[in-house]
Backbone as CSV, one residue per row, in Angstrom:
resi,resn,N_x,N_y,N_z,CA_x,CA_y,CA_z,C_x,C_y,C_z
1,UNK,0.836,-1.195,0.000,0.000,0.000,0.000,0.880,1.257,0.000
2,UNK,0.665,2.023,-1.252,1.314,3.180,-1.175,1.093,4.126,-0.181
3,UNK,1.890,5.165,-0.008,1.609,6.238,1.308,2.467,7.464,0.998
4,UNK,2.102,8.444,1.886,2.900,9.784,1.600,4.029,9.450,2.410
5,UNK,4.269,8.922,3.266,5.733,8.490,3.870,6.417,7.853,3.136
6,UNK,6.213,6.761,2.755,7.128,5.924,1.386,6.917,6.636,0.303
7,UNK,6.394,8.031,-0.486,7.104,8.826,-1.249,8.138,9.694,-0.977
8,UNK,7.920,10.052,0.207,9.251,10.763,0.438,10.282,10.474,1.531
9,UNK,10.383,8.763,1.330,11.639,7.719,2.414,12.581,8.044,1.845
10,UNK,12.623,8.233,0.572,14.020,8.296,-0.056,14.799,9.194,0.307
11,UNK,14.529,10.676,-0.119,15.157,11.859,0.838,15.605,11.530,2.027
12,UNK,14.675,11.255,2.551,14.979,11.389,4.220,15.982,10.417,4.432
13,UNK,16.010,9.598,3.493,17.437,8.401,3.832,18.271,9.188,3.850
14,UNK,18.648,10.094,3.189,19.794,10.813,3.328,20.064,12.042,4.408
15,UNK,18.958,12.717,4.810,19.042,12.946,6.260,19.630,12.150,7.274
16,UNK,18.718,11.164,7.483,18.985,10.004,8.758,20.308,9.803,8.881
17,UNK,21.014,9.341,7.786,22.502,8.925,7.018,23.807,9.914,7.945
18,UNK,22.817,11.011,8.087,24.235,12.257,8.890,23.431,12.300,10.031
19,UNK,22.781,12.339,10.721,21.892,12.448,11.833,20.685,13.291,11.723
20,UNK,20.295,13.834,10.871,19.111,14.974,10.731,17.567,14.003,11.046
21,UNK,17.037,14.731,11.732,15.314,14.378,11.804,15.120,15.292,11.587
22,UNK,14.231,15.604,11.055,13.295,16.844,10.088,11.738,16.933,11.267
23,UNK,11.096,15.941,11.070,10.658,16.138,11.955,10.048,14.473,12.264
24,UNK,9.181,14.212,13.006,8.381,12.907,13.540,7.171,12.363,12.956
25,UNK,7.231,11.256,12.379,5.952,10.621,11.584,5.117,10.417,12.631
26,UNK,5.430,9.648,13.717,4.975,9.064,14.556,5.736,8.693,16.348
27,UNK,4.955,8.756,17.128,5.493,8.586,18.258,7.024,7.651,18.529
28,UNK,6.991,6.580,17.580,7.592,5.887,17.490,9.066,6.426,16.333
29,UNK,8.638,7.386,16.150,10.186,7.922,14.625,10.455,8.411,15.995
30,UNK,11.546,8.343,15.963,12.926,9.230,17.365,14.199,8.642,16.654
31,UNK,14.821,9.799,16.923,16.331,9.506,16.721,17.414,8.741,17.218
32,UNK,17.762,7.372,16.923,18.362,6.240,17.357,20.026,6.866,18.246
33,UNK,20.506,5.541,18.714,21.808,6.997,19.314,22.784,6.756,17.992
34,UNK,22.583,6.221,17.299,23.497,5.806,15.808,23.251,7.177,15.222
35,UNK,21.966,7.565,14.939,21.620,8.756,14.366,22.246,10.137,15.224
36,UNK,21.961,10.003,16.804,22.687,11.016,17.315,23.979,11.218,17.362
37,UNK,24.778,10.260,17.583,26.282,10.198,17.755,26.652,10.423,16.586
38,UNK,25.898,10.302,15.304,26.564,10.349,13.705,26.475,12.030,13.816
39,UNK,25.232,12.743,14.147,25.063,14.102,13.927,25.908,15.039,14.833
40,UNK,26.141,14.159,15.873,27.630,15.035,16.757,28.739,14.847,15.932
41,UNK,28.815,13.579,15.208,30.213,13.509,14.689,30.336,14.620,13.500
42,UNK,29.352,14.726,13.210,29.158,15.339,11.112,29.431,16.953,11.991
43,UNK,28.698,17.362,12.766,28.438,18.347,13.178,30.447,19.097,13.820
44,UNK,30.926,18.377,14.409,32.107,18.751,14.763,33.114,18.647,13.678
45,UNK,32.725,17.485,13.032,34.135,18.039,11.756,33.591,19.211,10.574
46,UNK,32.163,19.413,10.651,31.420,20.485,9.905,32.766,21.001,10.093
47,UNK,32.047,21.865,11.585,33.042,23.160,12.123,34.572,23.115,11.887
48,UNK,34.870,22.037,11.991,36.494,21.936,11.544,36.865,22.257,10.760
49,UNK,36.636,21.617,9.686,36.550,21.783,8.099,36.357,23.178,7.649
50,UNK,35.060,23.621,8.087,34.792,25.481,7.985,35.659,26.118,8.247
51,UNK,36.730,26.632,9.487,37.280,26.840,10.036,38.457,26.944,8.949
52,UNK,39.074,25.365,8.792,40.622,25.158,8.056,40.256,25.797,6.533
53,UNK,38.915,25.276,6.010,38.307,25.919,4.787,38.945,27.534,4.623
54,UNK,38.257,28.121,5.573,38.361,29.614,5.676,39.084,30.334,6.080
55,UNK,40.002,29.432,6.822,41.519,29.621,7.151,42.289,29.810,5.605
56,UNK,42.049,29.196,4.803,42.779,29.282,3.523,42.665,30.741,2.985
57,UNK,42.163,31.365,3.605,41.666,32.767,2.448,41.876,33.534,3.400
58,UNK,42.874,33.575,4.505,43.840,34.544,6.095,45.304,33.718,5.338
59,UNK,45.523,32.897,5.713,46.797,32.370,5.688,47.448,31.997,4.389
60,UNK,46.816,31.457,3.469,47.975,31.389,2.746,47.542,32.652,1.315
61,UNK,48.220,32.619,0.672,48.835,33.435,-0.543,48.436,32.840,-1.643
62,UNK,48.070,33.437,-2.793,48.058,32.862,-3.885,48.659,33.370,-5.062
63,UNK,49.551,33.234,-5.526,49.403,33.610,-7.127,49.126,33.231,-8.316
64,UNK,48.711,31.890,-7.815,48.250,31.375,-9.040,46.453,31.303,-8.820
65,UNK,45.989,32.368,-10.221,44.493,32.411,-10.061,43.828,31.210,-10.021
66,UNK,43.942,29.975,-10.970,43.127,29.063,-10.947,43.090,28.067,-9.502
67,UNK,44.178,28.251,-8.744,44.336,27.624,-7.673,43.070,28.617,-6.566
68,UNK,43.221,29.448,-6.478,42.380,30.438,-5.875,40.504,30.787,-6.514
69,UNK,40.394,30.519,-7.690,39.499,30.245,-8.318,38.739,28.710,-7.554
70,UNK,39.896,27.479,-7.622,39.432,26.330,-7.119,38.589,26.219,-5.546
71,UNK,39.227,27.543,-4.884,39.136,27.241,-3.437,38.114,28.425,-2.743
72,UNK,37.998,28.651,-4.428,36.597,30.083,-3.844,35.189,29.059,-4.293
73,UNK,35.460,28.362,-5.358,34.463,27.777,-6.001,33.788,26.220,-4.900
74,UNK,35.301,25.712,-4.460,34.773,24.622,-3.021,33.906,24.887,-2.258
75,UNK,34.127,26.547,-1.813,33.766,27.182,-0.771,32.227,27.039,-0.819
76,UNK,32.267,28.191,-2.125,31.254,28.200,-2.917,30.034,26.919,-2.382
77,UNK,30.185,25.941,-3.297,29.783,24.647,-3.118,29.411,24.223,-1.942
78,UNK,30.398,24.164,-0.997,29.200,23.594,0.555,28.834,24.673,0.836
79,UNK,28.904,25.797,0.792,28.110,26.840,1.671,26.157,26.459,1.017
80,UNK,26.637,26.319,-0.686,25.241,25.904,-1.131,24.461,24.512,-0.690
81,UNK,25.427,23.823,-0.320,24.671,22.675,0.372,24.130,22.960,1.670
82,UNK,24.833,23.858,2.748,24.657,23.759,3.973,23.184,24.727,4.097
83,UNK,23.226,25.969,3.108,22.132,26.890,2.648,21.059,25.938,2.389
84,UNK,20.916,24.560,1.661,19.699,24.116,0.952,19.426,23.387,2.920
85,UNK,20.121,22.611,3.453,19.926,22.357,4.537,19.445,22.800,5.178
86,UNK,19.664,23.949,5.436,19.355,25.129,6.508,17.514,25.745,6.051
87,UNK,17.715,25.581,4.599,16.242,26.204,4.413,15.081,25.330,4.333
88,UNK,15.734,23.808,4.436,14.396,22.902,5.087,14.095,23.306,6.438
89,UNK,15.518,22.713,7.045,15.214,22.771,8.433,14.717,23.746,9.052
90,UNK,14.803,25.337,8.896,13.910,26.633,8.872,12.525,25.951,8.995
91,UNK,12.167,25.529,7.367,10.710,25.351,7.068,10.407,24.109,7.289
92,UNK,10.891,23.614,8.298,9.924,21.761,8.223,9.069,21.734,9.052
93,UNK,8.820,22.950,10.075,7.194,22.753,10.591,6.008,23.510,9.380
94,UNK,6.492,24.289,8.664,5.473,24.058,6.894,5.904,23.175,6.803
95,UNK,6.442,22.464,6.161,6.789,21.058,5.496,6.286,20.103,6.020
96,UNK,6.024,20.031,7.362,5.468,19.330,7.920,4.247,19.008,7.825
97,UNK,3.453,20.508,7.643,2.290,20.778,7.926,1.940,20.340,6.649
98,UNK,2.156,21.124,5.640,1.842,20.362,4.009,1.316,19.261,3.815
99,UNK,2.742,18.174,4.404,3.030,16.833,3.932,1.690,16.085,4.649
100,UNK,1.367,16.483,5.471,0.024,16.095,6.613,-0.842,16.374,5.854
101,UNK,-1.358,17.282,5.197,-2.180,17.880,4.609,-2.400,17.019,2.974
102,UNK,-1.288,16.776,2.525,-1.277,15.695,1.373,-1.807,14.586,1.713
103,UNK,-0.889,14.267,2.778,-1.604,12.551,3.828,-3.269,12.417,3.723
104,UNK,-3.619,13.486,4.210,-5.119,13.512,4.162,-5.962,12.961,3.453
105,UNK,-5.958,13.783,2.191,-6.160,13.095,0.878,-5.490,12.141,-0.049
106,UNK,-4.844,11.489,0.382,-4.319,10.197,0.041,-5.052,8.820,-0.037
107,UNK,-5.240,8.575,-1.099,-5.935,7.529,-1.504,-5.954,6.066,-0.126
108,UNK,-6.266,5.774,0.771,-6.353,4.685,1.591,-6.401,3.199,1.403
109,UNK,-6.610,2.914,0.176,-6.418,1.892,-0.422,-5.635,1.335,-1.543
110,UNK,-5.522,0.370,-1.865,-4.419,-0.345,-3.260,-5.357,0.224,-4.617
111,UNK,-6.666,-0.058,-4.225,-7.358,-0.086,-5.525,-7.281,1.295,-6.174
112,UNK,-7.695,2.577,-5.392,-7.554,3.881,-5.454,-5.953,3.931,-5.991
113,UNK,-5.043,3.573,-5.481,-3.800,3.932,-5.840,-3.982,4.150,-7.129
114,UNK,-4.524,2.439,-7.689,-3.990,2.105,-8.876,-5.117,3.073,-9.706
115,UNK,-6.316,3.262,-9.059,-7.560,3.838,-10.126,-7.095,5.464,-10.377
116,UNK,-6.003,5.675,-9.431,-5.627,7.906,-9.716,-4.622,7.527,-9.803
117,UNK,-3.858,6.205,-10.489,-2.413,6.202,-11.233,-1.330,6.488,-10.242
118,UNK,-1.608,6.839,-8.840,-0.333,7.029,-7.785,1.062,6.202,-8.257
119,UNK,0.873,4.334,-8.818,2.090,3.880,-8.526,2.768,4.341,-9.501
120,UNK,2.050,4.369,-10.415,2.721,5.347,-11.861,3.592,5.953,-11.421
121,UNK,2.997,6.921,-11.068,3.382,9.001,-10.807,4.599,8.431,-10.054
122,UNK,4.324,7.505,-8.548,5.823,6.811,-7.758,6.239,6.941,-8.195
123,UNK,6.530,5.670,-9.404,7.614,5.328,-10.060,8.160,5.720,-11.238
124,UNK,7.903,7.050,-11.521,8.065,8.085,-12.287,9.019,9.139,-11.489
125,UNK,8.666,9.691,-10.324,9.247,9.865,-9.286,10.513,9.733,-8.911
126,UNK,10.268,8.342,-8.500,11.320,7.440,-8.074,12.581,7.259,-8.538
127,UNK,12.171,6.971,-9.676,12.867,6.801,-11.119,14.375,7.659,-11.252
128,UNK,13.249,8.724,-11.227,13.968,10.587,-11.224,14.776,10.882,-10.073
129,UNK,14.525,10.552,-8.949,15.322,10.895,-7.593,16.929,9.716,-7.838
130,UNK,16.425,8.680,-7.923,17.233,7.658,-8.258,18.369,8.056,-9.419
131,UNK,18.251,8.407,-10.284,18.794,9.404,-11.224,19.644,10.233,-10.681
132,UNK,18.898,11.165,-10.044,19.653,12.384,-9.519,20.630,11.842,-8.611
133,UNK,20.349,11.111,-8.171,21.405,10.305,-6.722,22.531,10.067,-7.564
134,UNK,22.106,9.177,-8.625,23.375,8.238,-8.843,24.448,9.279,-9.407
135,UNK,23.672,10.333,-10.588,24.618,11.321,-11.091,25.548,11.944,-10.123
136,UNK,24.917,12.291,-8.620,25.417,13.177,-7.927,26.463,12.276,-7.427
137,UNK,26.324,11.636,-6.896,26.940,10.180,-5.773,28.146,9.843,-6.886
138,UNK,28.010,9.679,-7.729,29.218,9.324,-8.914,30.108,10.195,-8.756
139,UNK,29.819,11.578,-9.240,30.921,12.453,-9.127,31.368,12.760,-7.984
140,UNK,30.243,12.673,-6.697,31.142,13.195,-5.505,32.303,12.479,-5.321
141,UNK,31.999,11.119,-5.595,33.174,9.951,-5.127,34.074,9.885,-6.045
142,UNK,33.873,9.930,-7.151,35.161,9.631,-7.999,36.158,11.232,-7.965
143,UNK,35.564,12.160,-7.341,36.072,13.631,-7.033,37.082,13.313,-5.653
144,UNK,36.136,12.466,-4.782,36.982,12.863,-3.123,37.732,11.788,-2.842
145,UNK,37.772,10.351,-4.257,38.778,9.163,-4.056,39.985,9.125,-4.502
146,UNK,39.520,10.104,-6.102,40.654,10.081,-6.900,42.035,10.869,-6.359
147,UNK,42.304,11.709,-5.264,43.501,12.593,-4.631,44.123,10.783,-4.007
148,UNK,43.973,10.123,-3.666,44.469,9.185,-2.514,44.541,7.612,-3.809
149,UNK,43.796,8.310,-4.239,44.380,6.595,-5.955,45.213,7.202,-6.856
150,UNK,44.901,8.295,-6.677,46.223,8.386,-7.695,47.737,8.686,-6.820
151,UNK,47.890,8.993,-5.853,48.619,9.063,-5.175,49.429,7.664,-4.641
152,UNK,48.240,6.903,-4.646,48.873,5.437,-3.948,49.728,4.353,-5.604
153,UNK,48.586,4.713,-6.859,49.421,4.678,-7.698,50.686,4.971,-8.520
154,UNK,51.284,6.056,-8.310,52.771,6.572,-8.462,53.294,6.301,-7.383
155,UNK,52.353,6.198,-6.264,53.887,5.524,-5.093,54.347,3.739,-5.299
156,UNK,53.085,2.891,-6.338,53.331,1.781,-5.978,54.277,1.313,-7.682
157,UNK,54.195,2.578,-8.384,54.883,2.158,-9.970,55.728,3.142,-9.982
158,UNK,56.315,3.852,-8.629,57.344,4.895,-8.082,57.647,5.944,-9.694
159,UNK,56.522,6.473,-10.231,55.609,7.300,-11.151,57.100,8.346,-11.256
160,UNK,57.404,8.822,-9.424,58.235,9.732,-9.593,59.860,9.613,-8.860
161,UNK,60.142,8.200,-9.089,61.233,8.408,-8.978,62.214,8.510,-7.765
162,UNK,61.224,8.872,-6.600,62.044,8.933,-5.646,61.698,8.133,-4.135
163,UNK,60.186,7.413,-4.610,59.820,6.770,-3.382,58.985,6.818,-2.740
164,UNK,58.625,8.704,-3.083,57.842,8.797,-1.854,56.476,9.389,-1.896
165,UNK,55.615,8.992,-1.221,53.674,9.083,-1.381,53.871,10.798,-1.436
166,UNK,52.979,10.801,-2.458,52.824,12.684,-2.661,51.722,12.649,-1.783
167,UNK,51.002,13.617,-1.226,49.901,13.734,0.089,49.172,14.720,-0.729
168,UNK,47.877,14.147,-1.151,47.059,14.859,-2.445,45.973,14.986,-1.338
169,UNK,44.954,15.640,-1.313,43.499,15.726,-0.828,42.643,16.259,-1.795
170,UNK,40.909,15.977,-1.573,39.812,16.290,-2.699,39.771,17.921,-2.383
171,UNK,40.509,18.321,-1.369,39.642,19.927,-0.928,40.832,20.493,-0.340
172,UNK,40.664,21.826,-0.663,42.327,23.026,-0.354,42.027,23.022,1.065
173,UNK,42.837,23.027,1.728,42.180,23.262,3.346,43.724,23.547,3.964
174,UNK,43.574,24.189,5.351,45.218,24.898,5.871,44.639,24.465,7.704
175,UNK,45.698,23.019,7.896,45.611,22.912,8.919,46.173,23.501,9.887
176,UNK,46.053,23.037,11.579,47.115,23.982,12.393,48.056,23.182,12.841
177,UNK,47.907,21.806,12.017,49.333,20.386,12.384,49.766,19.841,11.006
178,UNK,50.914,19.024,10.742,51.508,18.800,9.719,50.367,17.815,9.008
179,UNK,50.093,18.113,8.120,49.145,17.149,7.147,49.855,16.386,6.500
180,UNK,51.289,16.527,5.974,52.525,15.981,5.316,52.896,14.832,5.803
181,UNK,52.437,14.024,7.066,52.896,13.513,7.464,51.599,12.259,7.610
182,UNK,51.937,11.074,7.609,51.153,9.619,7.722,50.110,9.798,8.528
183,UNK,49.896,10.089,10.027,49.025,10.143,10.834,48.106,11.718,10.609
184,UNK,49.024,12.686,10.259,48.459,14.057,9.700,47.466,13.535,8.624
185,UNK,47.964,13.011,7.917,46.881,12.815,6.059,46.210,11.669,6.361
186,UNK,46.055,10.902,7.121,44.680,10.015,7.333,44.022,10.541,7.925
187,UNK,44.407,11.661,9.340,43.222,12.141,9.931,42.856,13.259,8.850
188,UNK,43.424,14.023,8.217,42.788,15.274,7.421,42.150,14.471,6.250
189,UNK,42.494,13.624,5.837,41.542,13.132,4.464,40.405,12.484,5.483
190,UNK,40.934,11.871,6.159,39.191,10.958,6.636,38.020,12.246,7.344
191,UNK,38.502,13.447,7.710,37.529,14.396,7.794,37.139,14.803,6.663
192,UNK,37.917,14.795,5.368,37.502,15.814,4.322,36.303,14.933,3.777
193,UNK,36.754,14.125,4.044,35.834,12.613,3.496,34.371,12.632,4.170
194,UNK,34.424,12.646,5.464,33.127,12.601,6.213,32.393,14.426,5.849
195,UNK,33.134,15.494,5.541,32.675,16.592,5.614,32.239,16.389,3.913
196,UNK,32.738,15.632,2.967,32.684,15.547,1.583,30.768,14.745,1.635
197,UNK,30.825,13.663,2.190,29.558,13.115,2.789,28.797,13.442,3.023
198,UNK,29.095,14.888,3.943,27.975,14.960,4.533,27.254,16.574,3.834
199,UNK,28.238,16.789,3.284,27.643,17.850,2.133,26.689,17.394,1.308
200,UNK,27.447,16.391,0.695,26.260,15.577,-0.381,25.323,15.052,-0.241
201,UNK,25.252,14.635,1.399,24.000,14.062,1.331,22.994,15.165,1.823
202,UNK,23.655,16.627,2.336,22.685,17.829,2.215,21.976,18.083,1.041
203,UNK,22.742,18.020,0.035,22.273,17.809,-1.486,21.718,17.484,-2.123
204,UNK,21.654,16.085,-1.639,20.655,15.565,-2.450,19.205,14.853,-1.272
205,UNK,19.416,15.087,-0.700,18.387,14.751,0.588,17.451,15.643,-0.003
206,UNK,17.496,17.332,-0.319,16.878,18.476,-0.425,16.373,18.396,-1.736
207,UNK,17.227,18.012,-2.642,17.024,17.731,-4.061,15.601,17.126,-4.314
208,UNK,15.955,15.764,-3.579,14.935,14.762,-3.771,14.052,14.760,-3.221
209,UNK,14.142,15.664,-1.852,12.688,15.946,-1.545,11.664,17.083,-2.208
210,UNK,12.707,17.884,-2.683,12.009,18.974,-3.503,11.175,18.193,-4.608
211,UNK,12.110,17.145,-5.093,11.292,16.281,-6.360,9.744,15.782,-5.847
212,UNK,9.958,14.940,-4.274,8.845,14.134,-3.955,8.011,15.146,-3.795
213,UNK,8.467,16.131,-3.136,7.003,16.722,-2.730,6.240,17.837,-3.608
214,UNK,7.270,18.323,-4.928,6.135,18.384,-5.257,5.391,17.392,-6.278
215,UNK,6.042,16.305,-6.478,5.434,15.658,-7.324,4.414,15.050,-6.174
216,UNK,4.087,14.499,-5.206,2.749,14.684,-3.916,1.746,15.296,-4.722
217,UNK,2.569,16.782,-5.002,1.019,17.773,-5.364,0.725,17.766,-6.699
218,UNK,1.491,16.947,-7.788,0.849,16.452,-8.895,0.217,15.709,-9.019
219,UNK,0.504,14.625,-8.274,-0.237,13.381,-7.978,-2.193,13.951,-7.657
220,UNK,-1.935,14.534,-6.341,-3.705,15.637,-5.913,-4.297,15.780,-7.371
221,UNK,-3.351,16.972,-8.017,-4.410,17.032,-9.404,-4.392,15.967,-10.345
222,UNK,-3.598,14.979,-10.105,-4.017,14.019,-11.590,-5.183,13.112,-10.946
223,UNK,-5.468,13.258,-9.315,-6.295,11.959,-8.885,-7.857,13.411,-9.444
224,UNK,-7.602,14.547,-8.997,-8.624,15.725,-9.246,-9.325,15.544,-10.954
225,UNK,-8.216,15.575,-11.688,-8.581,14.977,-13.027,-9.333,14.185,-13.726
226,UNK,-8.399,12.522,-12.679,-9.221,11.373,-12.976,-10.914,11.419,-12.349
227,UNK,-11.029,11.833,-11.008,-12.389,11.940,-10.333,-13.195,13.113,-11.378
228,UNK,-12.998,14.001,-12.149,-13.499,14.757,-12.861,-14.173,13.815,-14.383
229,UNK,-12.885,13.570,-14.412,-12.835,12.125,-16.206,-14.200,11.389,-15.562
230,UNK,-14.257,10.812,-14.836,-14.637,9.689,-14.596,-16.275,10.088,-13.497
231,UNK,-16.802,11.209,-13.490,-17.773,12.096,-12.976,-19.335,11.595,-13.561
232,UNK,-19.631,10.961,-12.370,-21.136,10.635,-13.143,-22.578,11.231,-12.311
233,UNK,-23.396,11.566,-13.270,-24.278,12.240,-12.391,-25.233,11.191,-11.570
234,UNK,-25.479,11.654,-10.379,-26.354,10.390,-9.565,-27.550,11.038,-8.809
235,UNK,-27.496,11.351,-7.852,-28.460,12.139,-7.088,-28.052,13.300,-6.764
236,UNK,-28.947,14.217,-6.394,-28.254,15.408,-6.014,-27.314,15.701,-4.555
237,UNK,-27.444,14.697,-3.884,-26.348,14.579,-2.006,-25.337,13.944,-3.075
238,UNK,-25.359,12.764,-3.356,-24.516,12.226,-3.654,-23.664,13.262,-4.626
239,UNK,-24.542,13.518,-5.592,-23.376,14.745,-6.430,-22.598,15.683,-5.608
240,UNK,-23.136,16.435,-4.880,-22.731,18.032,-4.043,-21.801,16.702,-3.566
241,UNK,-21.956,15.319,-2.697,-20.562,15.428,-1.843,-19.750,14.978,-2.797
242,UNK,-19.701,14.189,-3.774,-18.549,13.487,-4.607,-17.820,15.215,-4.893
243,UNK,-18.244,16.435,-5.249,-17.691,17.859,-5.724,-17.404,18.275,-4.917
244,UNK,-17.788,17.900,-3.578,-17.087,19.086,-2.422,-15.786,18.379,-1.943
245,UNK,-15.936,16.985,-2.250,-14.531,16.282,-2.379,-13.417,16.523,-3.232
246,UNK,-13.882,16.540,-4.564,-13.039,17.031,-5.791,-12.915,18.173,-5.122
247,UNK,-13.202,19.337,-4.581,-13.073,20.752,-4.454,-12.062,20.444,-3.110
248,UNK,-12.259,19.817,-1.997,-11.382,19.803,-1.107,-9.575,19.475,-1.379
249,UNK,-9.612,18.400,-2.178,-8.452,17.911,-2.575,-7.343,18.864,-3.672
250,UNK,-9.028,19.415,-4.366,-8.119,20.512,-5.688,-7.257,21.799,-4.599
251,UNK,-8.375,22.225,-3.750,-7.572,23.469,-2.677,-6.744,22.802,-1.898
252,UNK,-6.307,21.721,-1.186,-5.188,21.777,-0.697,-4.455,21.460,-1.217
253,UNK,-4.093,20.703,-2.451,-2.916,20.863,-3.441,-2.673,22.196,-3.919
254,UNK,-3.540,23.043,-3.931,-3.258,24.055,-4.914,-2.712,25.296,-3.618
255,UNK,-3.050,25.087,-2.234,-2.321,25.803,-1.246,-1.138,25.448,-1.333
């Protein structure tokens, strides 16, 4: 049985994933301590990361533009993820309220699903979010793996000659301890890594919910449509309520 919660599980997987609750389906949705301890963790190397990020643009120098271009444009980039984050979480008591409001009029049965085309529209949906994931999820990773494979490759076909691991990272960043060094570049890549994560899944969490929900409110008018298509005259109670139904469902999609 379809539902307005399993249209928009997908998103929220990617919330949960860093610790975010948006908000509570049910007495029973609470935040596991997996979910909390992940959102302390995401949350402290955030700040880290910000910090060494923005440290780059006090401390060091540039003269070469495209290098400085690279590290305005990074910047760039999570600030827009942390922005799309920030403007759910602002609005998820609307969002909330909406998504309740869709619930409402939600078909209650299999048969309805299938008679206003819901699994369709799903998996039309679905389809599309799934899409967007994989495009996004591809490049993030082959972006924040490739500094540490290609690196481990010229050290293991000695590329350059002299032996020794070059210390590459996906993101410009200016620590306040040697990164140059073995225990330095596992801890600074495995943050850039979890801060690389947890950007993206700001990203596309927001993405895809933007997709589900409003496709929710396409779904309202195509079931508004079909109940219109499919409109037969009967008695006059029976008419006024079958229209004050069509009329209820058309106004809260259209709020």
């Amino acid at each position: 049985m379809l539902t307005v919660r399993e249209v928009t599980s997908f998103p929220f997987r990617f919330y949960n994933f860093v610790g975010i609750k948006l908000f509570q389906w049910d007495d029973n949705d609470t935040l596991t301590k997996r979910e909390k301890y992940t959102l302390l963790l995401t949350l402290i190397i955030f700040v880290m990361n910000f910090f060494c990020k923005f440290s780059c643009f006090v401390l060091r120098k540039y003269e070469d533009v495209q290098e400085l271009t690279k590290l305005i444009s990074y910047f760039a980039f999570a600030c827009n993820g942390v922005f799309k984050m920030l403007s759910v979480w602002i609005g998820r008591k609307t969002l909330h309220a909406v998504i309740k409001d869709l619930a409402k009029n939600f078909p209650r049965t299999s048969s309805e699903c299938h008679e206003y085309k819901f699994y369709e529209q799903y998996a039309f949906v679905k389809r599309h979010m799934y899409l967007v994931s994989l495009l996004h999820w591809s490049i993030a990773i082959i972006f924040m793996l490739f500094p540490i494979v290609q690196s481990t490759f010229e050290y293991l076909v000695n590329f350059n000659d002299n032996g020794k691991f070059i210390y590459r990272f996906p993101y410009i960043m200016t620590y306040p301890f040697d990164h140059h060094t073995p225990a330095g570049f596992t801890f600074a890549y495995i943050t850039q890594l979890i801060g690389g994560i947890t950007i993206h899944s700001y990203f596309c969490g927001s993405d895809c919910l933007l997709l589900a929900t409003i496709h929710l409110v396409n779904m309202q008018f195509i079931s508004v449509a079909v109940r219109i298509k499919k409109f037969k005259h009967q008695t006059y109670e029976k008419d006024l309520k079958q229209l004050r139904k069509i009329l209820k469902i058309h106004i809260s999609a259209h709020q």
